[in-house]
N, C-alpha and C positions, 0 to 999 in steps of 0.2 A: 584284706578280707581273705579270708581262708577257704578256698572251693571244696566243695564234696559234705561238708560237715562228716568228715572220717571220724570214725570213734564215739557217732555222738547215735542216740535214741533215732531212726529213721520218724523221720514226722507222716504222720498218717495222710494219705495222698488228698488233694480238695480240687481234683479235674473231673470236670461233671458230666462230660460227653464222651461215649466207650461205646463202641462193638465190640461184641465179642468173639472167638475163636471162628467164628463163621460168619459175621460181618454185621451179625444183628446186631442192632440197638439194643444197650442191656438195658434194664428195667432200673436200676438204679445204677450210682458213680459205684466203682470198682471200691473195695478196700484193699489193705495188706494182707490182711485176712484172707481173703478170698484166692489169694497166691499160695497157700497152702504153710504147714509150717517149717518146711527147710527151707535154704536160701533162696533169695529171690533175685532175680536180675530185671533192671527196670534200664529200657533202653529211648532216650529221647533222640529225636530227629528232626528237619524240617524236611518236606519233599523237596525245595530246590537248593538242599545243600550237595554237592557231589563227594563230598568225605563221607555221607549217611548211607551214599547209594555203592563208593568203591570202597569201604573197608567198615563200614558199620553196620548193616545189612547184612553181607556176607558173615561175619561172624558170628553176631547175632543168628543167620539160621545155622552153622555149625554147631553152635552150642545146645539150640533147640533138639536138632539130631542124635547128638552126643549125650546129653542130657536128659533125653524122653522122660527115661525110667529111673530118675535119681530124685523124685519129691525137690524138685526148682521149680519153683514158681516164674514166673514171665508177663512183662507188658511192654509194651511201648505206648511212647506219649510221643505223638507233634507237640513241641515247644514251640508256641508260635511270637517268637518276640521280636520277629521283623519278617516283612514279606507275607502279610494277610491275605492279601488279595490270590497268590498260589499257594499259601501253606493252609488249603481248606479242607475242612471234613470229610469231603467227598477221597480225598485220598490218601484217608485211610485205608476203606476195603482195597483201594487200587493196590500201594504198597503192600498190604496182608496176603494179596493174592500171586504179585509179580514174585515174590522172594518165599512163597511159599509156607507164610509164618503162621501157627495154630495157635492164636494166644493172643486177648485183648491189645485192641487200640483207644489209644484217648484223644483228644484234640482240649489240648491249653490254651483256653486266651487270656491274656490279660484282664484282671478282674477289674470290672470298669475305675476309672482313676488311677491304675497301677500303670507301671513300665511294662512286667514283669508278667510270665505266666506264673501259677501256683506252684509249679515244680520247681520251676527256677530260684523261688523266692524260700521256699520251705527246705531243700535240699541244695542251694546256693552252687548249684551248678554254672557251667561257665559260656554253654553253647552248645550247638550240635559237631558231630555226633558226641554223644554223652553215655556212659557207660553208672550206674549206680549196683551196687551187688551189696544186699542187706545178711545180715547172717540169720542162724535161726532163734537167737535170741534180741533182733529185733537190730542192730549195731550194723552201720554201714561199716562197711568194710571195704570198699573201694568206691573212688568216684574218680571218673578222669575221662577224658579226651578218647582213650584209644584201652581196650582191653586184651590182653594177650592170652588168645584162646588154649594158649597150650598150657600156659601157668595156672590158670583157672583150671582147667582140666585136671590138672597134675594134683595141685592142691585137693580137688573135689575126691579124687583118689586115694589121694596116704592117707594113712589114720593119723599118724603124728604127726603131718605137716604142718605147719601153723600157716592159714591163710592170710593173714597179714605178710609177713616175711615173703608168700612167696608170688603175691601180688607189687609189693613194693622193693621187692630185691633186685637191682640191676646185676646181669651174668658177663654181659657182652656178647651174647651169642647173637646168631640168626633169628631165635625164637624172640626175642627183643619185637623185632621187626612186625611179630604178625599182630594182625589187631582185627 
């Protein structure tokens, strides 16, 4: 099985529980749509994963940062496919507030009889933390484990860069490293 569905149509989100940028209950589940129409970063977590809280978090609000004013859309989703009992709804606004993040949460559970939250199942992700960046024509264009905030950056930058290339290009530098 192939992780990410790179290259492929992002499947329209079906998690039905969301605060929004300031912790209220939205009124209805988030769409794609609603991320505006440049690229989107959808970032999934479990609160008692410690990869989501020392190197996915952090980047995740780096980018926020860096990215205010660049038409990027933003969500994150608790993927809750193990560990129900701590990965609860309640902390989401907690997470929203500790790291500072201005931008919907959702809570995925497994839809009754599935393994599986909807994120997991529709964009074949592999765990937390989990990195998904859709382009502005709809086309994931990265999914993976760890996202390297300066490549991201760099690419969001050049006009001719091509995002793929410089997501999926190993350099051997130091910038490797950051996620």
């Amino acid at each position: 099985m192939q992780f990410g569905g790179l290259h492929h149509p992002a499947p329209e989100l079906r998690v039905t529980h969301w605060i929004d940028a300031k912790g209220a209950p939205l009124e209805r589940p988030l769409r794609l749509a609603d991320l505006g129409a440049g690229y989107k970063i959808l970032y999934c977590f479990q609160h008692w994963c410690p990869g989501c809280h020392s190197r996915g978090f952090p980047t995740l609000r780096l980018l926020q940062d860096r990215l205010a004013d660049r038409n990027v859309g933003f969500a994150v989703i608790q993927t809750v496919f193990e560990g129900a009992q701590e990965n609860t709804p309640d902390k989401l606004r907690l997470n929203q507030e500790r790291y500072g993040l201005h931008m919907p949460f959702g809570h995925d559970l497994p839809p009754e009889g599935e393994r599986y939250p909807t994120f997991m199942e529709d964009y074949r992700s592999g765990g937390t933390p989990w990195f998904t960046v859709i382009d502005p024509e709809g086309r994931v264009v990265h999914a993976d484990f760890r996202l390297d905030a300066a490549r991201l950056l760099g690419a969001l930058d050049a006009e001719t860069l091509d995002f793929d290339d410089a997501c999926h290009t190993t350099t051997g530098s130091a910038r490797d490293d950051l996620a």
